[in-house]
C-alpha positions as CSV (number, residue, x, y, z in Angstrom):
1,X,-37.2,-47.0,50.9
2,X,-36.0,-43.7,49.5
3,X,-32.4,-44.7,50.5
4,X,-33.1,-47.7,48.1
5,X,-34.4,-45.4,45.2
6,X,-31.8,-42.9,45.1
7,X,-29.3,-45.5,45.7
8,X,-30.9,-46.8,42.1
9,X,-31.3,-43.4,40.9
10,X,-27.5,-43.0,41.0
11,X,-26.4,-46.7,39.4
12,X,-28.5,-45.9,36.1
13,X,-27.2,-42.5,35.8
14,X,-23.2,-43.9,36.3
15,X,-24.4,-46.2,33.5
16,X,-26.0,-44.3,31.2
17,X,-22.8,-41.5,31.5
18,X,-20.4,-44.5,31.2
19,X,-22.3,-46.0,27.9
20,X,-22.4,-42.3,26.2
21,X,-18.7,-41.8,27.0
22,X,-17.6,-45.0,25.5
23,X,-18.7,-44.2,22.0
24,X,-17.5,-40.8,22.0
25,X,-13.7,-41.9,23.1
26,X,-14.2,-44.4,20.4
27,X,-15.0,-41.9,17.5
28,X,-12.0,-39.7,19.0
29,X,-9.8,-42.5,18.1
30,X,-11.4,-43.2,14.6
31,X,-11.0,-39.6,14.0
32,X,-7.7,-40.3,15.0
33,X,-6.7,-43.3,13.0
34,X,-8.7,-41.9,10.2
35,X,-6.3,-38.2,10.4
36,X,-3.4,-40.2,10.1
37,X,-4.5,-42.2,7.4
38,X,-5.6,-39.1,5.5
39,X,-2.0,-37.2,6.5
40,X,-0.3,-40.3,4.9
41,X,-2.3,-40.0,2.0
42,X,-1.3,-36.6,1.5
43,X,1.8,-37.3,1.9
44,X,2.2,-39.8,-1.0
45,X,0.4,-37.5,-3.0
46,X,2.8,-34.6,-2.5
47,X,5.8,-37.0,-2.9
48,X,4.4,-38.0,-6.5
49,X,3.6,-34.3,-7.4
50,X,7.7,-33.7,-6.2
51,X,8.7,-36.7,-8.8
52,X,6.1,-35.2,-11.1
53,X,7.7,-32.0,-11.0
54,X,11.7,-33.3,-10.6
55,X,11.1,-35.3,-13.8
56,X,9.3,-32.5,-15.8
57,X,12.7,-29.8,-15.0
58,X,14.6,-32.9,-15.9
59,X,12.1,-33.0,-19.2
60,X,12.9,-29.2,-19.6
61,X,16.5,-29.5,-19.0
62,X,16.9,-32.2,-21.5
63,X,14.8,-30.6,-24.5
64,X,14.9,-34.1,-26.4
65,X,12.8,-35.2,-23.7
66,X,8.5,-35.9,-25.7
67,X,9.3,-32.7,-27.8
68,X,12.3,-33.3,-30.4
69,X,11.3,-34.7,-33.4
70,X,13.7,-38.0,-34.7
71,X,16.5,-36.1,-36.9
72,X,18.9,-38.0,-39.5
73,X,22.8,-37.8,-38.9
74,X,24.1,-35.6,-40.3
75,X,20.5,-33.4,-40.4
76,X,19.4,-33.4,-44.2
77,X,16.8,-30.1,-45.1
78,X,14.9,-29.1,-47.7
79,X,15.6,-26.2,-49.9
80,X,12.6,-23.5,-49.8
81,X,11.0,-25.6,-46.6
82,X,13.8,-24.9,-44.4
83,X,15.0,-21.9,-44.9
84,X,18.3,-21.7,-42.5
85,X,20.2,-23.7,-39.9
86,X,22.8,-24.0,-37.1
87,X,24.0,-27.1,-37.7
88,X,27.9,-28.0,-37.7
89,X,27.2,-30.2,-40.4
90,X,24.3,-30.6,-42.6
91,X,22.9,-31.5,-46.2
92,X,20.4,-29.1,-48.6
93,X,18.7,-31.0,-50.8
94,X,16.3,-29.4,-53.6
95,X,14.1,-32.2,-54.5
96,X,12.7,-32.5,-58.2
97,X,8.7,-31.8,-58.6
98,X,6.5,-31.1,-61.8
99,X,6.4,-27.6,-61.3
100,X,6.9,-25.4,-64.6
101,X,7.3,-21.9,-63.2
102,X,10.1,-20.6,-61.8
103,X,11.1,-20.1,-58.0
104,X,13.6,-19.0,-56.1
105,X,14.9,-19.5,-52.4
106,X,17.3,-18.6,-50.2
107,X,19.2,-21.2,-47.6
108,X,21.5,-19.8,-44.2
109,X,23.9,-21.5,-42.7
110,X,25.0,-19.7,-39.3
111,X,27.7,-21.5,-37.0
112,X,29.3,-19.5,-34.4
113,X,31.9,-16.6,-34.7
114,X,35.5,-17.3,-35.8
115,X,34.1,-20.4,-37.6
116,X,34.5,-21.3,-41.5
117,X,32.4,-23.2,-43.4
118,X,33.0,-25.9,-45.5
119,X,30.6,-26.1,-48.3
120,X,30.1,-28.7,-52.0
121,X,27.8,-30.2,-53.9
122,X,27.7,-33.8,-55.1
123,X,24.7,-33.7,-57.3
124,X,23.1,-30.9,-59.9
125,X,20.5,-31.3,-62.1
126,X,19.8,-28.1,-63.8
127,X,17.6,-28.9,-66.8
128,X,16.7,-25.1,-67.2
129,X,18.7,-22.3,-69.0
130,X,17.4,-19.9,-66.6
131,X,18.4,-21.9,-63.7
132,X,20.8,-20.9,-61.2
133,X,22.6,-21.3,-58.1
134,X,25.6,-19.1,-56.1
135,X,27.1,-18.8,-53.0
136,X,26.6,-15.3,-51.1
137,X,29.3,-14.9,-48.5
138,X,32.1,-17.0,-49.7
139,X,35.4,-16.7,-50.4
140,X,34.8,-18.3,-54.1
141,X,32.0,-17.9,-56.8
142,X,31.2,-19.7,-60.1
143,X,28.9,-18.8,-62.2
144,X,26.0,-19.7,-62.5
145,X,26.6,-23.1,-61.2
146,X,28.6,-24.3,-58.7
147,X,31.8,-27.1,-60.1
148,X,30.6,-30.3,-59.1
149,X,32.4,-31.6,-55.9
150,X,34.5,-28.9,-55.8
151,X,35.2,-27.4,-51.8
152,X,33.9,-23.8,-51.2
153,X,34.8,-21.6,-48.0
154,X,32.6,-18.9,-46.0
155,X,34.6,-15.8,-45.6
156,X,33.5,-15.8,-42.0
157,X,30.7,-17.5,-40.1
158,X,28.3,-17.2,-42.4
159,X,27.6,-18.7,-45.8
160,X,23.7,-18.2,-48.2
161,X,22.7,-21.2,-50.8
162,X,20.7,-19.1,-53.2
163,X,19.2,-20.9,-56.5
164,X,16.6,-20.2,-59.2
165,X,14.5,-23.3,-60.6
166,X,12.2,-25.2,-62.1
167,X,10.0,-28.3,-60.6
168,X,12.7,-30.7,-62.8
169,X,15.8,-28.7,-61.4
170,X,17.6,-30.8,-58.1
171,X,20.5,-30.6,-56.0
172,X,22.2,-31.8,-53.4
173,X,25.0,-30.3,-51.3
174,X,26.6,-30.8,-47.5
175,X,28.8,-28.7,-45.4
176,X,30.5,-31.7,-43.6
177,X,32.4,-29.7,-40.8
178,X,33.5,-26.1,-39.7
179,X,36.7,-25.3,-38.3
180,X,38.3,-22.5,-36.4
181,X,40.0,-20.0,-38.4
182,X,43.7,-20.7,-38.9
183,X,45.9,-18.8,-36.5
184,X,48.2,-17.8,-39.2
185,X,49.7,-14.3,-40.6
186,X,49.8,-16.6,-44.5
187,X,46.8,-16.1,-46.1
188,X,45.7,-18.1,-49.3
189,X,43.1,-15.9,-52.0
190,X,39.9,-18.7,-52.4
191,X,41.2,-20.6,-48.9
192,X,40.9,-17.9,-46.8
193,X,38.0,-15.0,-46.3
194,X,39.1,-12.6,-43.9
195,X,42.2,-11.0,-41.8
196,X,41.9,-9.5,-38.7
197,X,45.6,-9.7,-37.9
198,X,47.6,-6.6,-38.1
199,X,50.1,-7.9,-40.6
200,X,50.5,-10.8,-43.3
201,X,50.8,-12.3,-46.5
202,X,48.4,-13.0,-49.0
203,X,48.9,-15.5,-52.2
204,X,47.1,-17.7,-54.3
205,X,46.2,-21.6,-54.0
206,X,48.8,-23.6,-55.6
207,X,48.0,-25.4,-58.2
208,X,45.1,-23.5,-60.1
209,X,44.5,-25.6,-63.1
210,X,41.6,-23.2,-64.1
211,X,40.7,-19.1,-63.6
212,X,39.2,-18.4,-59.9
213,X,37.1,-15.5,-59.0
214,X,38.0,-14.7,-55.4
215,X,37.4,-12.3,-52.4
216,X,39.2,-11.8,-49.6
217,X,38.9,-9.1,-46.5
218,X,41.6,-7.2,-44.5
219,X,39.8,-5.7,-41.3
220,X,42.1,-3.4,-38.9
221,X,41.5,-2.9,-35.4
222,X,39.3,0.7,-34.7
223,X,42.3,3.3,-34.8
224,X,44.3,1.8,-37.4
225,X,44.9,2.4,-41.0
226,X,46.0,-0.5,-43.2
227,X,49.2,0.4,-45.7
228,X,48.8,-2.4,-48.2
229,X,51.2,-3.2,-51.1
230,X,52.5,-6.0,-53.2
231,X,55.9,-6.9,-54.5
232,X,54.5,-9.1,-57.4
233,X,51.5,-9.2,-60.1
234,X,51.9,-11.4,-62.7
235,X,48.5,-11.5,-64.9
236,X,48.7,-13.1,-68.5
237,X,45.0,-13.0,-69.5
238,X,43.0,-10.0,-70.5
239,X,40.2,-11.1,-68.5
240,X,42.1,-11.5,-65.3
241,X,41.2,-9.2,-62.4
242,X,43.3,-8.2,-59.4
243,X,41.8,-5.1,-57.6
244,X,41.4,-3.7,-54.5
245,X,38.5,-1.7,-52.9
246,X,38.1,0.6,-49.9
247,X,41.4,2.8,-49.9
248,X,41.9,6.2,-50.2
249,X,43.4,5.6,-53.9
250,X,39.8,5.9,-56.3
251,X,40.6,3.0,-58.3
252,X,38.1,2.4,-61.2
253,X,37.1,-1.2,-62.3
254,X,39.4,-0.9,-65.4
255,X,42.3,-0.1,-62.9
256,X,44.5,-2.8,-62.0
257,X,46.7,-2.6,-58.8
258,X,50.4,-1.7,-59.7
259,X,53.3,-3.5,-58.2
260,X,55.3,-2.0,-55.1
261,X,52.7,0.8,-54.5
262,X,51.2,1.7,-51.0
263,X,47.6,1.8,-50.5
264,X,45.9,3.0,-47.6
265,X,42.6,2.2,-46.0
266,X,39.5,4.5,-45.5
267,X,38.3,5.6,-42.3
268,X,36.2,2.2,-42.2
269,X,39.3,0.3,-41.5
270,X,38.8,-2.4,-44.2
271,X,39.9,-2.9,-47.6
272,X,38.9,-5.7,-50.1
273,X,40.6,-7.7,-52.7
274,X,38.8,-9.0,-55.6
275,X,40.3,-11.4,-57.9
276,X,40.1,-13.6,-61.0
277,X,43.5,-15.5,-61.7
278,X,44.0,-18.5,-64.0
279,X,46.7,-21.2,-64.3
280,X,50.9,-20.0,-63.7
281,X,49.2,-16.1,-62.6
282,X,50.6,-15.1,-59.7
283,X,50.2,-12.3,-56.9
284,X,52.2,-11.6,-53.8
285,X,51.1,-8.6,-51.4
286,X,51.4,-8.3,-47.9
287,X,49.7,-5.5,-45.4
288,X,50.6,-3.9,-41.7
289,X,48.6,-1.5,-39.5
């Protein structure tokens, strides 16, 4: 009889171990399955974060990617709103309001070194006697309007729009390319700003049907003194001007350069010719270091 019992004893207690292990090798492979499934998850999560992040250096590589405004072709600006740009080509508009008092603004245009700018105007209004509007760092200046259509030149990279107005006052003006400076030793007064070459020529424009005010820059190289002369000056108006500035000759405004005589820069290395030449006046002077 006791055989019998523990004989019993022992069947229950092999099922009972066998029924609780069953379950527990089934939730090891749920666990399982359900650690894969969450691995594969994170997976597909981190693979979206990667395209995420690829797209957004792609975003910040290309910066017209959400954040650059639409912009006309060529970009047009508003005089006194914008106040300068970069642009290699471009328009400045000053539109017409009802404002009565007078204002006055100031316009850059920067492009990069040993670039000129080209610079007109094919519109101004100016219904006010007091109104104005010049050029600061160009090779030509008329006063105090700009001619109509007429092509002005930055004497280096740089050229200012600067106006005085009233609310009916407008214009509008482009600067429809810049170029490299000319590789040449033959310079033109009003086509050309600036020098850097150790020798050359410099002339006017051919062709002046009407007097030209004029600047243009000889710069020598740190070490060097410029010897500048000229061989002909042929002024016929009172009221034409040929002078040069920053030699070691104190020439007065009155003064007006004389043919065939040397003139040497300053320690500053740069001299400047101003000018004011009309129709059949002629110049011809040349410079070495």
């Amino acid at each position: 009889m006791k055989l019998i019992v523990t004989i019993l004893v022992v069947m229950i207690t092999t099922c009972l171990v066998a029924h609780h292990q069953g379950p527990v090798v089934d939730d090891q492979n749920n666990e399982s399955n359900n650690t894969e499934n969450h691995h594969v998850q994170i997976g597909t999560i981190d693979n979206h974060s990667q395209t995420d992040n690829h797209t957004q250096a792609e975003c910040n590589h290309n910066q017209n990617c959400h954040t650059t405004k639409p912009t006309t072709n060529p970009a047009i600006f508003s005089f006194c709103r914008d106040t300068s740009s970069s642009a290699a080509t471009g328009q400045i508009q000053l539109n017409k309001t009802s404002q009565t008092s007078t204002s006055s603004c100031v316009f850059d245009i920067v492009v990069p070194p040993c670039q000129q700018i080209q610079f007109s105007c094919s519109a101004i209004s100016f219904n006010n006697y007091t109104s104005k509007m010049a050029f600061f760092d160009a090779t030509e200046s008329d006063w105090p309007l700009p001619v109509l259509n007429k092509i002005y030149y930055s004497m280096a990279n740089t050229l200012s729009v600067y106006s005085e107005f009233i609310g009916s006052d407008g214009f509008n003006c482009k600067w429809n390319n810049t170029m490299p400076n000319e590789n040449t030793t033959k310079f033109k007064l009003c086509r050309h700003g600036q020098a850097t070459s150790a020798n050359g020529t410099i002339q006017p424009m051919a062709g002046n049907s009407t007097p030209r005010q004029c600047s243009f820059s000889i710069v020598a190289a740190p070490g060097y003194q410029i010897e500048f002369y000229c061989s002909a000056i042929n002024l016929k108006s009172y009221d034409s001007i040929f002078q040069v500035a920053g030699t070691t000759s104190i020439l007065s405004s009155g003064d007006v350069v004389e043919a065939n005589k040397p003139y040497f820069s300053t320690a500053e290395n740069k001299v400047v010719i101003a000018s004011n030449l009309g129709k059949g006046e002629w110049i011809d002077c040349k410079w070495t270091t």
